[in-house]
Biotite code that builds the C-alpha atoms (Angstrom):
import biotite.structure as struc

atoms = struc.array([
    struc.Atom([52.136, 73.522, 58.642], chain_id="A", res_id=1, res_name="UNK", atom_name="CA", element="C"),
    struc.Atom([52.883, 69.870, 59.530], chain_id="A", res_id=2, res_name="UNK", atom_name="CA", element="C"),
    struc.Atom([52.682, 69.280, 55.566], chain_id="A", res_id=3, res_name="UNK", atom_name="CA", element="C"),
    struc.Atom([55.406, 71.762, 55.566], chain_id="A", res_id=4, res_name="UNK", atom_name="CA", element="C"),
    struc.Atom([57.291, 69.972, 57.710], chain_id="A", res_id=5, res_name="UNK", atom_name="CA", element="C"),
    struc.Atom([56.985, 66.959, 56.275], chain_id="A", res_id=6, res_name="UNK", atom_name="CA", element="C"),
    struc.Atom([58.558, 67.794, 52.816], chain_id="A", res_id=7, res_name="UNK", atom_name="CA", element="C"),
    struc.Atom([61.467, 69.492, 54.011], chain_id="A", res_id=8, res_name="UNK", atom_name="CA", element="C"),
    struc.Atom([62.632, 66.831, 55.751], chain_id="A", res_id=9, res_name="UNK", atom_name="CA", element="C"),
    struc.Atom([64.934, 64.421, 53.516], chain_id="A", res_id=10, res_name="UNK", atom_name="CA", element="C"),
    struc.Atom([64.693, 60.859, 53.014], chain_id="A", res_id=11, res_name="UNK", atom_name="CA", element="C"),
    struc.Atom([61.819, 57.914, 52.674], chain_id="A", res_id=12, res_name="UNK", atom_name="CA", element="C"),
    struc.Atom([58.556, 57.755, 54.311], chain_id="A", res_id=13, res_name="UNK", atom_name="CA", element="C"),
    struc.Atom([60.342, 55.505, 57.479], chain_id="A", res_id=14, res_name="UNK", atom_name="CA", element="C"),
    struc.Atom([62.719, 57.917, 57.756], chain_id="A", res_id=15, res_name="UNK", atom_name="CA", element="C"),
    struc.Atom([61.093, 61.253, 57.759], chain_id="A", res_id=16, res_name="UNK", atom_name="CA", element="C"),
    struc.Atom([58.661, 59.728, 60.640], chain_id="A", res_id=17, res_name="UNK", atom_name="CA", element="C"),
    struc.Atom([61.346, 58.753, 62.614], chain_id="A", res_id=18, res_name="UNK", atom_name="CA", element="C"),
    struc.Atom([62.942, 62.370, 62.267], chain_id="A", res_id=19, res_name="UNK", atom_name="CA", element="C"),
    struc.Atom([59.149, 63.782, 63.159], chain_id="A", res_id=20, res_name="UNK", atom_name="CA", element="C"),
    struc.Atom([58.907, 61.216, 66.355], chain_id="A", res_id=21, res_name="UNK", atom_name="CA", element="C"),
    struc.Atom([62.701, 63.015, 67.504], chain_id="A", res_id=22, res_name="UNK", atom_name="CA", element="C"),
    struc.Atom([61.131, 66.813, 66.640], chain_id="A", res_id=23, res_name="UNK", atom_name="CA", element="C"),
    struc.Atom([58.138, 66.206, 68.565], chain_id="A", res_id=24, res_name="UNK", atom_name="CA", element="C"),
    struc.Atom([60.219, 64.596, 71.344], chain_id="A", res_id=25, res_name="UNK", atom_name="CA", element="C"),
    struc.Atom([61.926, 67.522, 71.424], chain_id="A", res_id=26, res_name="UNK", atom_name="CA", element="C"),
    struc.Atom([59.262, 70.142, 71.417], chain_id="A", res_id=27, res_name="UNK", atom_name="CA", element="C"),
    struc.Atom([57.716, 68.148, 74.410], chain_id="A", res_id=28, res_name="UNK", atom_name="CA", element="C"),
    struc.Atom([61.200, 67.631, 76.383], chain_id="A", res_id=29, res_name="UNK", atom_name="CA", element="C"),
    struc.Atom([62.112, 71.560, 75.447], chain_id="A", res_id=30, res_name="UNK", atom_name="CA", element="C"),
    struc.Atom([58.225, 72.324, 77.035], chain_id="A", res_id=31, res_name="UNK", atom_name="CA", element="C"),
    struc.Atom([58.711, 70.412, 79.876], chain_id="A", res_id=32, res_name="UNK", atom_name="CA", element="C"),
    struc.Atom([62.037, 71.231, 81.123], chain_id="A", res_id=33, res_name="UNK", atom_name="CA", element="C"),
    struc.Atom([62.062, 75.033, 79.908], chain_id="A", res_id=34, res_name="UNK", atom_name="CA", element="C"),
    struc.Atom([58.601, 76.655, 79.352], chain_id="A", res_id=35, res_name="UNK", atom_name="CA", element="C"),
    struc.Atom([56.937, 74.504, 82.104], chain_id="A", res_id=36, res_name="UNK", atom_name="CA", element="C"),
    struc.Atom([59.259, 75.532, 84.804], chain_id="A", res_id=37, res_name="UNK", atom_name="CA", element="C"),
    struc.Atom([59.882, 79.026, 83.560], chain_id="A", res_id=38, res_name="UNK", atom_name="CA", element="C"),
    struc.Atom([56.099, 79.919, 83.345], chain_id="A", res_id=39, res_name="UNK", atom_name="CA", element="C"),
    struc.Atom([54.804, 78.191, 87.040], chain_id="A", res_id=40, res_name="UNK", atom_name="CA", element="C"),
    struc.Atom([55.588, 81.030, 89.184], chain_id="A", res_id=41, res_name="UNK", atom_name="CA", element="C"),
    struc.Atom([53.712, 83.385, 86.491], chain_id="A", res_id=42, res_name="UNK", atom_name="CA", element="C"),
    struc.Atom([50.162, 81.360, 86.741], chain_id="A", res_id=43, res_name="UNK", atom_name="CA", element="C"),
    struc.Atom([47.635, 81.347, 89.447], chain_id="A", res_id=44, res_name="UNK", atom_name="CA", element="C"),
    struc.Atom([47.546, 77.688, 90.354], chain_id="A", res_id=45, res_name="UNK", atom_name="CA", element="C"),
    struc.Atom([48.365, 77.975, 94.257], chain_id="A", res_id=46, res_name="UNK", atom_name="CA", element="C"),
    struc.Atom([46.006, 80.822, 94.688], chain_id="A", res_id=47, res_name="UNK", atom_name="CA", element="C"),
    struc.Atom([43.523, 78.813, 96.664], chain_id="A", res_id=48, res_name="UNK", atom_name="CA", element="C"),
    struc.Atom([40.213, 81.412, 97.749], chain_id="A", res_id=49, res_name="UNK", atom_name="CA", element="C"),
    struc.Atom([38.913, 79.126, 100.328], chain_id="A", res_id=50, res_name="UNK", atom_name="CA", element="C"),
    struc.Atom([37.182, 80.742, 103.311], chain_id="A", res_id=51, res_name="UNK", atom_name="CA", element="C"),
    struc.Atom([37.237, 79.414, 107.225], chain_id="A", res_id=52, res_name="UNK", atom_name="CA", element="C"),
    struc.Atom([33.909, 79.787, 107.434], chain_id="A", res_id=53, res_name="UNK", atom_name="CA", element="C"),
    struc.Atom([31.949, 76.129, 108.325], chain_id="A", res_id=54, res_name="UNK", atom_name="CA", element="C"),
    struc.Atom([29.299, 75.055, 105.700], chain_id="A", res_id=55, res_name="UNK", atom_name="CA", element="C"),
    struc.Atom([28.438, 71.905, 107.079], chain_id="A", res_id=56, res_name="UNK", atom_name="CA", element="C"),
    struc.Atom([25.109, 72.796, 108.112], chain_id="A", res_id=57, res_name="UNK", atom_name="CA", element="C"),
    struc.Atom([22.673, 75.317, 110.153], chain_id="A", res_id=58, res_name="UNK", atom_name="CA", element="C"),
])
């Protein structure tokens, strides 16, 4: 896939990694604002199961 990538994009070695670094910037910035903030309220993360009872000892 990344192969894939990598000869579709035009120009010189330099150049095509430069134009990878600004895709993968992307895909992270796009996951982080978007996908991130979209998805939260969808996963379980604040569902704490923690019981009052006290374990300490007998």
């Amino acid at each position: 896939m990344y192969g894939a990538i990598w000869r579709v994009l035009p120009g010189p070695g330099f150049l095509k990694f430069l134009q990878m670094l600004l895709l993968i910037a992307g895909v992270v910035a796009l996951l982080w604002f978007v996908v991130f903030p979209w998805a939260e309220p969808l996963l379980p993360f604040g569902d704490v199961t923690v019981d009052g009872a006290d374990t300490t000892g007998p």
